[in-house]
ZAMARGU-4260 file (C-alpha; in steps of 0.2 Angstrom, whole numbers, plus 5000, padded with zeros to 4 digits):
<rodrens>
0) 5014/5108/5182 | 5014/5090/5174 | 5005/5091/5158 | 4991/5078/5162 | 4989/5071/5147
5) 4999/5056/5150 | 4994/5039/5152 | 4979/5040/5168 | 4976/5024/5177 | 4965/5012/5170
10) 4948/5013/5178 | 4946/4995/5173 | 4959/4991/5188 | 4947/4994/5198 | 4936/4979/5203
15) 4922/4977/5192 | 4916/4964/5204 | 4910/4974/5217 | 4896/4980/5204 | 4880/4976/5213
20) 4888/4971/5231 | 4877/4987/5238 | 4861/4977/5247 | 4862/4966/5231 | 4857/4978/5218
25) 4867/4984/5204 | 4872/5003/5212 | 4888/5002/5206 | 4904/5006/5210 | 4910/5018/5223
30) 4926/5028/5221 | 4931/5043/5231 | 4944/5054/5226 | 4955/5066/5238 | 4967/5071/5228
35) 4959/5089/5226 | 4943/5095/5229 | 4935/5080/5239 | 4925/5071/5224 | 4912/5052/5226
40) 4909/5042/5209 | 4898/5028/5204 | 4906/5022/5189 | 4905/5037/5180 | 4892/5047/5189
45) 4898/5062/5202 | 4887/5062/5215 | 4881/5075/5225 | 4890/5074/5242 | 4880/5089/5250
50) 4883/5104/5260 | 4903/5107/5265 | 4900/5099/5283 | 4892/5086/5278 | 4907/5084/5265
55) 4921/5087/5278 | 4910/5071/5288 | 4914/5059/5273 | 4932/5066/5274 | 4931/5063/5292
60) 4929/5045/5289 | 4938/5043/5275 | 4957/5049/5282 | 4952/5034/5296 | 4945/5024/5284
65) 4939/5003/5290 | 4940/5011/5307 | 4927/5017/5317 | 4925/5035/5323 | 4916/5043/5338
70) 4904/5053/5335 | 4914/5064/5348 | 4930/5063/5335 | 4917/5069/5320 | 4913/5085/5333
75) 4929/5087/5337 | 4937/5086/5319 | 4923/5096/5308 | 4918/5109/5321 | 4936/5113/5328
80) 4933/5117/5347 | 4915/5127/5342 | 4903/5112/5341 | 4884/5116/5339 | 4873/5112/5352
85) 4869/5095/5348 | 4883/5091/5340 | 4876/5070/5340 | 4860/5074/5331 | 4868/5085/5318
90) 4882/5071/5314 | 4867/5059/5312 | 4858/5070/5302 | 4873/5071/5290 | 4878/5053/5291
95) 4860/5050/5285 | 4863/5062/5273 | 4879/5054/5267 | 4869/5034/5268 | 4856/5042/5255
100) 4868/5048/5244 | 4881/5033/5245 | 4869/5017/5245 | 4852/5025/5240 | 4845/5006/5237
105) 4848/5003/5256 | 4833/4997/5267 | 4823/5009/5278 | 4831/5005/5297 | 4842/4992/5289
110) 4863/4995/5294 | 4869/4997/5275 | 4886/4990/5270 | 4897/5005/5264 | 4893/5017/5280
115) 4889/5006/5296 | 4888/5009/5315 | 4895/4999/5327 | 4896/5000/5345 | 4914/5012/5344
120) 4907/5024/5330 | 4905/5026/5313 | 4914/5015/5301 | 4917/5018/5281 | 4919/5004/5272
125) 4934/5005/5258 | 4943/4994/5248 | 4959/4995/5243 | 4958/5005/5225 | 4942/5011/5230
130) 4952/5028/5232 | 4963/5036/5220 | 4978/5040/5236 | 4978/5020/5237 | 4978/5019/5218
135) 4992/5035/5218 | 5004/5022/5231 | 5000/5007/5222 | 5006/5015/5204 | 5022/5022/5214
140) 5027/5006/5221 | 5024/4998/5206 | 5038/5009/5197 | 5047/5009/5210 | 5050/4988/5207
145) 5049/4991/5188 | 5063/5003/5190 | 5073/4988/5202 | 5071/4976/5190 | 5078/4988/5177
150) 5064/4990/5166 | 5066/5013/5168 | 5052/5015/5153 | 5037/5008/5162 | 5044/5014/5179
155) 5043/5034/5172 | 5025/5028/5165 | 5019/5020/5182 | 5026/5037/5193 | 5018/5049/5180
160) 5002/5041/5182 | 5002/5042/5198 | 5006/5061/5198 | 4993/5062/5187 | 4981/5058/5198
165) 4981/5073/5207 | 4969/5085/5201 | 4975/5101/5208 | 4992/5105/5220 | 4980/5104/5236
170) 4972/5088/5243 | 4954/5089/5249 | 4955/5107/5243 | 4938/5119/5252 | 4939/5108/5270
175) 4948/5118/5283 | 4956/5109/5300 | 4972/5106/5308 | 4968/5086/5306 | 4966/5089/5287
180) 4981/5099/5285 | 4990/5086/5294 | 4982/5075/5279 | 4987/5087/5267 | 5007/5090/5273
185) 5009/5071/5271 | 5001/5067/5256 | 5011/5081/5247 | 5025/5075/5254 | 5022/5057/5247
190) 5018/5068/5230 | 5036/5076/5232 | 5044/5058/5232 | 5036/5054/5220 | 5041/5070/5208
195) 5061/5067/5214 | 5059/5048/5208 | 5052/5052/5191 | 5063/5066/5186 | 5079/5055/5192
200) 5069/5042/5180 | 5069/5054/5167 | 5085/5059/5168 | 5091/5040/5168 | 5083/5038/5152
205) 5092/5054/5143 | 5075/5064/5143 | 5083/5080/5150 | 5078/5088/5133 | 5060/5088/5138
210) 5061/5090/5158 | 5063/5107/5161 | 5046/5113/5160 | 5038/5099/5171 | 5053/5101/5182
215) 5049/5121/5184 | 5032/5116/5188 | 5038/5103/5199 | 5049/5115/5212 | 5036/5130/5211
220) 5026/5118/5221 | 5041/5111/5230 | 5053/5127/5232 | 5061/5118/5246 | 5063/5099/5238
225) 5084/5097/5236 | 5082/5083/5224 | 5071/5091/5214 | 5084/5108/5214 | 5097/5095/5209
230) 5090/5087/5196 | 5087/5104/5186 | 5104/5111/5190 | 5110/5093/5181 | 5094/5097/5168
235) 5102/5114/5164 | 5121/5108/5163 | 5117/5093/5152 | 5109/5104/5140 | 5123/5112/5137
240) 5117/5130/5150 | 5130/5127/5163 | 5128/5147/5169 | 5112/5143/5173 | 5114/5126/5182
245) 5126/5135/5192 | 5112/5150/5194 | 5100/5139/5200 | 5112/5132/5213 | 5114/5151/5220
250) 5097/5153/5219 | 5092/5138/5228 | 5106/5140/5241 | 5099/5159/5243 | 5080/5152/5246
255) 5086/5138/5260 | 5098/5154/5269 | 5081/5160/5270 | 5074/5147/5279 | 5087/5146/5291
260) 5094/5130/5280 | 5110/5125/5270 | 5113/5114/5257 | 5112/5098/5261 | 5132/5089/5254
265) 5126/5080/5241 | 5120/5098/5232 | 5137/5105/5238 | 5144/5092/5230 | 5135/5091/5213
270) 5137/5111/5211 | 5156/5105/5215 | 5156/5095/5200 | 5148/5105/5188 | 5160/5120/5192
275) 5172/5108/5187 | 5164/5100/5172 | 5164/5082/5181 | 5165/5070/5166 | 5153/5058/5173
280) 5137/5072/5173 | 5137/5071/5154 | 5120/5061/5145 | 5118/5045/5142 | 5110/5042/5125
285) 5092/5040/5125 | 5086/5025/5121 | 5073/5032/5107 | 5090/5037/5100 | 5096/5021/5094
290) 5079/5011/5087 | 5085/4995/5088 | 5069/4992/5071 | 5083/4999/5056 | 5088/5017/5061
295) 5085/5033/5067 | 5068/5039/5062 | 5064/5058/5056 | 5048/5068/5054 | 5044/5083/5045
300) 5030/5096/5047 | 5036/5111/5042 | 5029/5109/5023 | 5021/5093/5018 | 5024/5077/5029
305) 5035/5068/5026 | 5046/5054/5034 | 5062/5044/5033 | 5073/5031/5041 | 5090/5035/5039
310) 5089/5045/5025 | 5075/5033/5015 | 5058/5038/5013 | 5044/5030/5022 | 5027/5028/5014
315) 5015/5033/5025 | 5000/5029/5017 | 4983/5039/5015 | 4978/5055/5020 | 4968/5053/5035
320) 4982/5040/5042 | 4995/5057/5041 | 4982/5065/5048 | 4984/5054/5063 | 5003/5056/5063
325) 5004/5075/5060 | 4990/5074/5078 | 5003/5066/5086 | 5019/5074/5080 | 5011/5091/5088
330) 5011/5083/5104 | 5025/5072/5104 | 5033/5063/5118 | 5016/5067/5125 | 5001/5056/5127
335) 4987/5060/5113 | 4970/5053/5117 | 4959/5045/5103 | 4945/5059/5105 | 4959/5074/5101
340) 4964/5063/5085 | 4949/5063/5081 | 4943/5080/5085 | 4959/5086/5075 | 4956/5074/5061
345) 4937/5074/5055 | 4934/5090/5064 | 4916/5091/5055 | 4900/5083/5059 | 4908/5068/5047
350) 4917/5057/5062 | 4916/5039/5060 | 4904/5029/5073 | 4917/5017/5076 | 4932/5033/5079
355) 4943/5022/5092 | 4942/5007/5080 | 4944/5019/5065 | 4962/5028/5075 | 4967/5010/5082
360) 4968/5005/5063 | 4977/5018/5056 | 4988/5017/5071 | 4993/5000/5065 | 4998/5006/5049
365) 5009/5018/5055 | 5017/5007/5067 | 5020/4994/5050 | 5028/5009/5043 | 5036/5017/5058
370) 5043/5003/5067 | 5042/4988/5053 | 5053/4976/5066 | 5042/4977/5079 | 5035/4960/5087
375) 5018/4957/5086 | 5010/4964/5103 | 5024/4971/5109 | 5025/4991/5114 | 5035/4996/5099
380) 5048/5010/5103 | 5042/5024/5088 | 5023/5024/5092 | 5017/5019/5112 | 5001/5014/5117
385) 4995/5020/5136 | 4979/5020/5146 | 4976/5035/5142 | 4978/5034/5121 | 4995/5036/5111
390) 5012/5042/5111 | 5024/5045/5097 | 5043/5048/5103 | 5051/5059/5096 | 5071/5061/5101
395) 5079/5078/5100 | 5080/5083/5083 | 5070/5069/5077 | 5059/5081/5066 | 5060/5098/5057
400) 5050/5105/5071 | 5059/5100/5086 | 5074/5106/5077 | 5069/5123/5071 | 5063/5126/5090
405) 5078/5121/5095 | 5090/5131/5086 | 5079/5149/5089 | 5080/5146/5106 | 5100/5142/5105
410) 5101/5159/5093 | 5092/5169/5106 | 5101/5164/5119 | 5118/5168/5108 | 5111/5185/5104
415) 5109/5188/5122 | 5127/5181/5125 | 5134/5195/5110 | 5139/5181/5098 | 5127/5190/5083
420) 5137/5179/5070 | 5135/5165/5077 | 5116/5169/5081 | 5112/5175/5064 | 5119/5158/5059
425) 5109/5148/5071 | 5092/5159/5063 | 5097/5156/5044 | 5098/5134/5048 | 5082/5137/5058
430) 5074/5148/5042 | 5083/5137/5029 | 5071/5119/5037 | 5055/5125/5030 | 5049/5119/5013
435) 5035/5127/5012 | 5018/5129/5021 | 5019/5121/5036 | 5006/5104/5038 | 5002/5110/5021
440) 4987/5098/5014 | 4977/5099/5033 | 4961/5107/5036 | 4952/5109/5052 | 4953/5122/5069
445) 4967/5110/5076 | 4979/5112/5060 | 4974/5130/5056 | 4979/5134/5074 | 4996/5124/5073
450) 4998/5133/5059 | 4996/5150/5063 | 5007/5147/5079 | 5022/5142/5067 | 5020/5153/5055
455) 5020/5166/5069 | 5036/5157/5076 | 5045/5158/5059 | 5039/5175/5056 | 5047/5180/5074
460) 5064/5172/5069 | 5065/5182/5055 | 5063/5198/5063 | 5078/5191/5076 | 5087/5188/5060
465) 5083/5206/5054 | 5088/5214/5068 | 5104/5205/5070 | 5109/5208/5052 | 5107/5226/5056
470) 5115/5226/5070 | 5131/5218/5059 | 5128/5233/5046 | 5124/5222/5033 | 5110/5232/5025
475) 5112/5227/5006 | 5107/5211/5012 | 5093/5218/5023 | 5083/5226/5010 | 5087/5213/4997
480) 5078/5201/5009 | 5066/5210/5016 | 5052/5213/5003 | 5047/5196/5000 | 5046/5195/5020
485) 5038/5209/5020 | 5025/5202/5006 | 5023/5185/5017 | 5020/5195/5035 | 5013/5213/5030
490) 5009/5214/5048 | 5024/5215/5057 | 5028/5230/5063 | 5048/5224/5070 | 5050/5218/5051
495) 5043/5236/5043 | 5056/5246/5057 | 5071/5236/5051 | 5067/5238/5035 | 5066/5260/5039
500) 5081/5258/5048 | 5090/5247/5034 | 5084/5262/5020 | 5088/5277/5032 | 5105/5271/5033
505) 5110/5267/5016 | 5103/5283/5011 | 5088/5282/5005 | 5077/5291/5017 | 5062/5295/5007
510) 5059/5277/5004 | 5063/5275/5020 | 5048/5286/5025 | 5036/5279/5012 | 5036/5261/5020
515) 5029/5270/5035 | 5017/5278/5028 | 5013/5260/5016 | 5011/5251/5034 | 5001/5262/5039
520) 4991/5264/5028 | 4988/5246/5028 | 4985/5243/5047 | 4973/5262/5050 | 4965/5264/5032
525) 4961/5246/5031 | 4962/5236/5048 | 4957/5253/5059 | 4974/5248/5068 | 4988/5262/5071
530) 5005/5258/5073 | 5014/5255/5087 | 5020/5269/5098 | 5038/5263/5094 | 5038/5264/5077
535) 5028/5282/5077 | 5044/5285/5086 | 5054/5279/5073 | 5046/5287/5059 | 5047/5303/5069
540) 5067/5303/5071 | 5069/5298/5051 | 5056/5312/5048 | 5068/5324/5057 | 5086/5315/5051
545) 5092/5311/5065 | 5102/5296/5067 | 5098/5283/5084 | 5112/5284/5096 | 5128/5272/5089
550) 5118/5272/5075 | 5121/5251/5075 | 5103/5247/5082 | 5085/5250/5085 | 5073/5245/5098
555) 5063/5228/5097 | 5045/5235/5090 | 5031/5225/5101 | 5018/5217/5089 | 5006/5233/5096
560) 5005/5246/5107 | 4993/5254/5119 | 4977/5258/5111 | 4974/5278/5110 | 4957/5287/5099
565) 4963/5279/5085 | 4955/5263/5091 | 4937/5267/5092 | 4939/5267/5072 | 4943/5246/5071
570) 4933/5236/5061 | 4916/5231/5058 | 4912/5214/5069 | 4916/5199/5057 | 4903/5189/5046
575) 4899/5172/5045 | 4901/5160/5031 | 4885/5162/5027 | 4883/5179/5029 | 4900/5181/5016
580) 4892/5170/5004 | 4876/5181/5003 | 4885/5192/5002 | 4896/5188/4989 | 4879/5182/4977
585) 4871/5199/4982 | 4886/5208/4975 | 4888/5198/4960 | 4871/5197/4956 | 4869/5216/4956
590) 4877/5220/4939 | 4867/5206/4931 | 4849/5213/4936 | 4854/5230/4932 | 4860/5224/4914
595) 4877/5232/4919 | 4870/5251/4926 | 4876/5245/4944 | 4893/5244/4940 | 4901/5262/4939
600) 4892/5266/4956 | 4895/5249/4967 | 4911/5250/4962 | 4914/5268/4966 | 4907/5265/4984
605) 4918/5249/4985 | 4932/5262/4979 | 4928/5276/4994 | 4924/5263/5007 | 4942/5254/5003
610) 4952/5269/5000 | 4959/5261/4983 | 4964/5270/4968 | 4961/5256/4957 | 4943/5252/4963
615) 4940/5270/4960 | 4947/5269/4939 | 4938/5253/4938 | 4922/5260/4943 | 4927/5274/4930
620) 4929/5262/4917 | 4915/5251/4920 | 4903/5269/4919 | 4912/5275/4903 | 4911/5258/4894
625) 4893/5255/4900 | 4887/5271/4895 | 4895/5270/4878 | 4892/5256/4874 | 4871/5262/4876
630) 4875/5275/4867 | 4882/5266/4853 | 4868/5257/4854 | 4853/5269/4853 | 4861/5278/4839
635) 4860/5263/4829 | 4847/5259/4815 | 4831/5248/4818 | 4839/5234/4807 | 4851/5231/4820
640) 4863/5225/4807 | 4877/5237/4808 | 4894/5235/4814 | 4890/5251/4827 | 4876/5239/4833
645) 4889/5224/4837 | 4899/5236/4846 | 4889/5243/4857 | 4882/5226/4862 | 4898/5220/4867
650) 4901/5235/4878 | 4885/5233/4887 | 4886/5215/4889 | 4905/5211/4892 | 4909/5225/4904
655) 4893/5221/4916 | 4898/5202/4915 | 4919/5208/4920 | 4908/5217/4934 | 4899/5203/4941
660) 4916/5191/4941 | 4926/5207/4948 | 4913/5207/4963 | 4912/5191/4968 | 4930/5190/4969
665) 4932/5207/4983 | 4917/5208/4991 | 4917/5196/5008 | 4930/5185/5003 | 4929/5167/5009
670) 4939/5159/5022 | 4954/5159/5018 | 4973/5156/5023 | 4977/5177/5023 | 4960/5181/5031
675) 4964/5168/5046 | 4982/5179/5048 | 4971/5194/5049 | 4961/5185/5063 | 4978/5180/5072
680) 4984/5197/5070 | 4967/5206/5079 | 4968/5191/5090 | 4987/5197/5094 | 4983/5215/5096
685) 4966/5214/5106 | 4978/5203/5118 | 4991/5214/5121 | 4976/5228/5124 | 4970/5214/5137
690) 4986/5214/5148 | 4994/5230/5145 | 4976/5240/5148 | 4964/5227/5156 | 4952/5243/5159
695) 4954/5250/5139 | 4949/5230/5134 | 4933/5231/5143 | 4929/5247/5137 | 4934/5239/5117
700) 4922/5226/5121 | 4937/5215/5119 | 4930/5196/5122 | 4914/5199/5123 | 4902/5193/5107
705) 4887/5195/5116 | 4888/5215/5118 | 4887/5227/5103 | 4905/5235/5099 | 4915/5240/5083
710) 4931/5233/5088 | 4937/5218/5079 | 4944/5208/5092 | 4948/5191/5077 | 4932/5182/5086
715) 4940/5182/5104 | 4927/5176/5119 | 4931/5180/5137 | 4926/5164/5148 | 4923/5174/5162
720) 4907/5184/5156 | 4898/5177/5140 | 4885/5163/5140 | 4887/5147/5135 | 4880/5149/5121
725) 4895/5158/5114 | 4905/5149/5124 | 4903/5133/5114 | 4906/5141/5097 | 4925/5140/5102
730) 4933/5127/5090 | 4937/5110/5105 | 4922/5117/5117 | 4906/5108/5117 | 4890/5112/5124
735) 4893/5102/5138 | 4911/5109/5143 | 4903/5127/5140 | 4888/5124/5153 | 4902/5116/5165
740) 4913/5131/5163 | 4897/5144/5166 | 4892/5134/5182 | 4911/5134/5190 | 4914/5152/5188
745) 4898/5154/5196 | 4902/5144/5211 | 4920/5147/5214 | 4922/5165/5205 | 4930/5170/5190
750) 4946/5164/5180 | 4962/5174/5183 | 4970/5166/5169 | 4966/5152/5154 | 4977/5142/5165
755) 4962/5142/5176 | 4951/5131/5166 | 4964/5117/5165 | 4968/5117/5185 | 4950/5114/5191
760) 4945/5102/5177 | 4936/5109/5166 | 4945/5107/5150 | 4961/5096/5143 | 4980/5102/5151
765) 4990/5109/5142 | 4976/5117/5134 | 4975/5114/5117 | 4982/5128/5105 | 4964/5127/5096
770) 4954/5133/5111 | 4968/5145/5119 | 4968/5153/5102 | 4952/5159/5103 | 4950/5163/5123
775) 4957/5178/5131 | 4956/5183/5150 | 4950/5205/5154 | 4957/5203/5173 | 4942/5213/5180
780) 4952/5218/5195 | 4965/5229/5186 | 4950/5235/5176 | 4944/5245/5193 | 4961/5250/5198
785) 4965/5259/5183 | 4947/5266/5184 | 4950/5285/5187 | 4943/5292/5207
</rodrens>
């Protein structure tokens, strides 16, 4: 599907005139929307169009819209052949039904001027641009004479906001009739045209970099669209995957021998050229390429921003103004709304009143320092504005972060080809583009959770690059590298099983069976996690010294496996802040009120509860030093004068003082850069639990804050089932969102996927890595399946 945050049609193109026209009074505007789920609005007010007949009357009226209908044609249309008994009186009674709902200032007895009568039926009023399949026509004739006139940039803009439009792949979605689905096949034809001329747009421009994924989107709902078929198989070849292109031709032709169908000659033709690597299919430069204000333009994320024209860097200014520009760089070549900047910027109670004026300024500034040619008022080709908020345009390899995607994907698809060398090279260039934290200096949900995703990203393409290199039998290397990796990720199971592999081979096995036992350790005595079935297996074989087959490669170790008896041991639920700080002051408090008797035993438990050897010797020295430094002390004369005195002062005071420090430091650590990994990593594992065992994640609790449960899930909720409440605790979910989303599921019936809450309108598409992050889908269905008879 097309990502919809992309420049939407200005609702100020509608005419603001006709506020008021309604009897006189000010009612406001009417729009009706049919491209989904049949929708009314006055200004920005949903009104309540009534029971579903009543609804499929209004449709009724509105696919014959300024002409009259007979009330026979109503029967006829919303009661298919079975019309109730007084089929005239029941139209009347909805169409009163309707009047009340659409002009509710009308005069008792008086005709109205939206919804008439007349002597050949019913007659519904609408204006063009009163409904958004005029306004969806009106957007793609307008790109299609911007794209005559030459002008391909705001042609793509105009097509896409009119794709946009639609609010789900099924007009008037819920009202059933062969007139309707007559409606229905034509508009989604219309749609299909629209699609084909877009990506042909696209493709004019040079964007074949970022296609693909709208373009799969595009031909699941089209399967049978040629034009749409072709301009991927030209996607895929200008990007350098001809195997594919060609793929995709088979496939396709394959799909239409279903259907009785052929490939229409100019497919035949184009798969012609691509076997033969026709000259004239290579790209054409795209424009954001060649930036006619001084050079090509970079941006970097992955470390501190930074950015530079041609080599030279560019100052760009305060904190909150990168701020704006890292917002945007995450989403580039997408349309980035004001509210997400600012949601991503201030993400506290802190906002500015004024946040669109406060945006709109330091977008100036970054357009001064992006784009320092460009004339005043003009669009600028580095930073866009649309109608629907701003767009920075990125060309391929125009930052770090495109780059480093880039070049995994080209390494994996090498591996997968047998060219390791050339893969392993691929990884080290990705690998080498990282200076350090990525969006190092941001706070907030929206950069954490950026974060997170790259830091996982980079930490899978070093277990590619692991892999790889032992695959090459280059294990010196290996297991020089591999404890600082280690060190960084001490999660990552496919990183610990090269690493036994590496030292199995080389042989040194019992070091090789001790970074087993250090990883598990570390995920069961601390984190109640057990490792992976995979590398059980692993240990198992080295345990019994016996070589994998070829000896040259091991299996690819998932980030968890199935969950077995070992799981009902996971961790206590998570504290709050507030509930770490108390913590935290409790703990360091203790020793202090206790002048120091505390220390031996707090520590001893803090020792037992950890399974650390050197809580427990510091909880043996904090008892020795304590106790002999109150001996020392009531052995001494009354004078207090002595030497013996002094010392055992200092022993009572200083060690209960170390104590205090000590605890405060371990006990309920705050928020911090390793403890959000932990979460990701119980976030990973309680996801896999979800889709491998649906029915083991329900029994976990997995999702669900609201019930008591020991699993650690890394503060996952499951839309389906908790209240709002919970539900607007996810970082990007506000009360309002949470009580929409509990009243949808209970209406149409629960999510199938997180994808869900996108398609019916409940929250931004794509969903922002911020929510997804911390929303996870039990499918209930499997659950009963795998229940045993």
């Amino acid at each position: 599907m097309l990502r919809p945050d992309v420049a939407q049609p200005p609702e100020d193109g509608l005419s603001r005139r006709r506020v008021g026209r309604l009897g006189g009074v000010g009612v406001g505007v009417i729009r009706f929307e049919l491209l989904g789920p049949l929708r009314a609005r006055r200004d920005e007010e949903t009104l309540d169009l009534g029971a579903a007949k009543q609804r499929a009357v209004l449709a009724t009226l509105l696919v014959s819209a300024n002409r009259p209908v007979s009330t026979a044609r109503i029967v006829d249309v919303v009661w298919q052949g079975a019309p109730p008994a007084n089929g005239a009186n029941v139209v009347q009674k909805y169409i009163a039904g309707l009047r009340r709902v659409l002009e509710p200032e009308r005069a008792p007895r008086s005709s109205g001027k939206l919804l008439t009568l007349t002597a050949a039926g019913y007659v519904l009023a609408v204006e063009r641009g009163d409904t958004d399949v005029h306004r969806f026509d009106e957007l793609v004739r307008q790109g299609h004479q911007q794209r005559a006139m030459g002008d391909l940039e705001e042609a793509a803009a105009s097509v896409r906001s009119a794709l946009s439009l639609w609010r789900s792949s099924e007009a008037l979605a819920g009202i059933s009739g062969p007139v309707f689905d007559e409606v229905r096949l034509e508009l989604e034809s219309r749609h299909a045209d629209a699609a084909e001329t877009w990506a042909d747009l696209q493709l004019d421009l040079g964007r074949q970099a970022s296609l693909l994924p709208d373009l799969s989107g595009l031909i699941e709902r089209h399967p049978l669209c040629e034009n749409l078929r072709a301009a991927q198989m030209l996607t895929l070849y200008r990007t350098g995957r001809q195997a594919e292109a060609l793929e995709a031709y088979r496939a396709t032709a394959q799909l239409l021998k279903m259907h009785g169908l052929t490939p229409t000659a100019q497919l035949q033709t184009l798969h012609n050229r691509l076997l033969n690597n026709s000259p004239d299919l290579l790209p054409t430069p795209d424009p954001s390429q060649q930036l006619t204000s001084g050079g090509c333009v970079r941006i970097d994320v992955l470390g501190p921003l930074r950015a530079c024209r041609d080599g030279e860097p560019i100052d760009l200014g305060s904190s909150k103004q990168q701020g704006v520009l890292a917002t945007l760089l995450l989403s580039a070549n997408s349309t980035v709304t004001p509210e997400r900047i600012l949601a991503a910027v201030w993400p506290d109670d802190a906002r500015p009143d004024n946040g669109s004026n406060v945006v709109q300024k330091y977008v100036a500034g970054l357009r001064k320092a992006l784009d320092p040619d460009r004339a005043p008022r003009s669009a600028g080709e580095v930073l866009t504005l649309t109608d629907a908020g701003y767009r920075l345009e990125v060309p391929p390899r125009g930052s770090d972060l495109d780059e480093f995607t880039g070049r995994i994907t080209r390494a994996r698809e090498l591996r997968v080809g047998g060219e390791l060398e050339r893969a392993a090279e691929e990884l080290e260039s990705a690998l080498r583009l990282w200076r350090g934290e990525a969006l190092r200096g941001f706070v907030g949900p929206v950069f954490d959770s950026a974060r997170d995703r790259l830091n996982d990203d980079r930490a899978s393409a070093l277990e590619d690059h692991a892999e790889i290199l032992l695959t090459l039998g280059r294990l010196d290397a290996l297991i020089e590298s591999l404890p600082a990796q280690i060190n960084e990720f001490p999660l990552r199971e496919r990183l610990r099983a090269v690493q036994m592999e590496a030292l199995f081979r080389s042989g040194r096995r019992a070091e090789a069976l001790a970074a087993y036992a250090e990883i598990r350790r570390l995920l069961v005595d601390q984190y109640g996690i057990e490792p992976s079935q995979d590398l059980q297996s692993l240990y198992a074989r080295l345990l019994d010294d016996e070589r994998s087959q070829g000896g040259n490669s091991i299996p690819a170790i998932p980030a968890s496996a199935l969950p077995d008896a070992s799981w009902e041991r996971a961790a206590a639920p998570r504290r709050t802040r507030g509930q770490r700080i108390r913590w935290k002051i409790l703990a360091a408090a203790l020793p202090i009120l206790t002048w120091g008797f505390a220390c031996g035993p707090m520590m001893g438990v803090l020792a037992w509860r950890r399974r650390s050897r050197l809580l427990g010797l510091a909880a043996i020295a904090y008892f020795a030093l304590q106790w002999t430094g109150a001996v020392l002390f009531s052995q001494s004369p009354e004078d207090f004068s002595g030497i013996q005195d002094d010392i055992g002062m200092s022993l009572m005071i200083f060690p209960f003082l170390a104590c205090s420090a000590h605890a405060a430091v371990i006990v309920a650590p705050a928020s911090s850069a390793a403890e959000r990994r932990l979460a990701g990593a119980h976030r990973r594992v309680a996801r896999e639990i979800a889709a491998r065992s649906p029915l083991d994640a329900q029994r976990l609790g997995i999702g669900r804050p609201d019930l008591p449960r020991t699993f650690d899930d890394g503060g996952l909720v499951d839309p389906n089932h908790v209240p709002a409440a919970l539900l607007a605790r996810v970082p990007g979910i506000s009360s309002q969102h949470a009580a929409l989303i509990v009243i949808d599921r209970t209406q149409r019936g629960p999510f199938t996927s997180l994808e869900d809450l996108s398609q019916r309108g409940l929250l931004p598409q794509p969903l922002p890595d911020s929510i997804a992050d911390h929303l996870v889908i039990v499918d209930q269905s499997k659950t009963l399946s795998e229940a045993p008879e």
